[in-house]
Phi, psi and omega in degrees: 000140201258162196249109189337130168284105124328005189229007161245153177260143176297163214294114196305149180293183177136334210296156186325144165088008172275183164287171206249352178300319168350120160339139140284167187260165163256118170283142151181120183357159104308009184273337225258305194288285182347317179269348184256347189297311204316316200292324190277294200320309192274014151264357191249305156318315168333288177244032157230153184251320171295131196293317158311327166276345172278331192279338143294005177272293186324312168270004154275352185258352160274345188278301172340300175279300182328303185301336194225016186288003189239007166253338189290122173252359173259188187306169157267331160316300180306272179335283172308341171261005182271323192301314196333314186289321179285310163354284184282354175270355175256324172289014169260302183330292162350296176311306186300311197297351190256332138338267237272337145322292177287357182255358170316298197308328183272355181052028164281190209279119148325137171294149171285145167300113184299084203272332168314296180298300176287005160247001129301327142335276180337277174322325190269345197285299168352266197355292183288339170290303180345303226287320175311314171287009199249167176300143174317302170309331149271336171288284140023292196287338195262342163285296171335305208260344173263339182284291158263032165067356183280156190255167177325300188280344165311285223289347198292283176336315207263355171243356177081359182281191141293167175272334188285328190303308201295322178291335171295315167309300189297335177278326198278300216270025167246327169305314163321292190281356193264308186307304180308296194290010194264303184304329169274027182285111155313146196281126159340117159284000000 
C-alpha cells in the first residue's frame, strides 16, 4: 500500500459543480513535482531548521515553479535549487525578523546573532557561487546526483553514458568545485 506524500501539495480544486466564484487554482502536474521534492527538501533543510519553515519553502518554491513553469528556459534542476535556495533564505530571514519581534515584545533579553546560521548562510552562498562557476553540464551533474538523489546508473541512463564514464565525470566536476571552494577560503580571523 503506497503511503501519502505530505510533502506535495494538494490536488487542485475545480472540479464540475463547483462555484465558478471560487479562486482560481495553479495547476502543475505532479508528475512536474514528484521527481523534485527530494532536491527542494534538502536545499531547504540546508538552510532551515524548523521543520514548518522548511515545509513553507518547499511549497513556495512549487508555487513558484507552477507560476513561471512556462518561462524556465534552462534545466528545471538548476532552476529549482536556485528558487528553492533563495526561498529558503527569504523564509529564514522571515523567521529571524517574526523572532527578534516576538522576544521584543515579550520583553526578553535582545536575541544573540545566529552566528551558526549565518555561517551556514555564508558556506551556501560559497557553494553556490562555486556551483555557478563550473559547467553547466558538472554543475547539473553535481546537482542530480547530491542534490537530487539520483543514483550513477539513474544518471548514466538519463545521458546515455556508461556508469564509469558519469563517475569519471562526477569525480572531475567534484574536484573542480573542491578546487574552487579551496581557493575561496575566506582568511582565519
Amino acid at each position: 500500500m503506497e503511503q501519502p506524500d505530505h510533502d506535495l501539495p494538494e490536488p487542485s480544486a475545480g472540479a464540475a459543480g463547483e462555484d465558478d466564484d471560487a479562486e482560481p487554482t495553479l495547476e502543475c502536474p505532479s508528475d512536474l513535482i514528484r521527481p523534485h521534492v527530494g532536491l527542494v527538501l534538502k536545499v531547504c533543510r540546508k538552510i532551515l531548521r524548523g521543520p514548518a519553515d522548511i515545509d513553507d519553502a518547499v511549497q513556495e518554491t512549487f508555487i513558484k515553479l507552477a507560476r513561471n513553469r512556462s518561462q524556465i528556459q534552462s534545466n528545471i534542476v538548476s532552476w529549482l535549487y536556485a528558487c528553492a535556495r533563495t526561498t529558503a533564505l527569504d523564509v529564514a530571514r522571515r523567521v529571524r525578523v517574526r523572532d527578534r519581534r516576538a522576544t521584543s515584545l515579550d520583553g526578553l533579553e535582545e536575541p544573540q546573532a545566529p552566528e551558526d546560521d549565518e555561517q551556514l548562510a555564508d558556506g551556501a552562498k560559497r557553494l553556490d557561487a562555486c556551483l555557478e562557476n563550473l559547467k553547466p553540464e558538472e554543475r547539473a551533474l553535481l546537482l542530480s546526483y547530491f542534490f537530487d538523489s539520483k543514483t550513477l546508473d539513474c544518471i548514466a541512463d538519463e545521458l546515455a553514458l556508461s556508469k564509469s564514464a558519469v563517475k569519471k565525470r562526477l569525480d572531475k566536476a567534484i574536484g573542480r568545485l573542491r578546487d574552487q571552494l579551496s581557493a575561496d577560503q575566506p582568511p582565519a580571523a
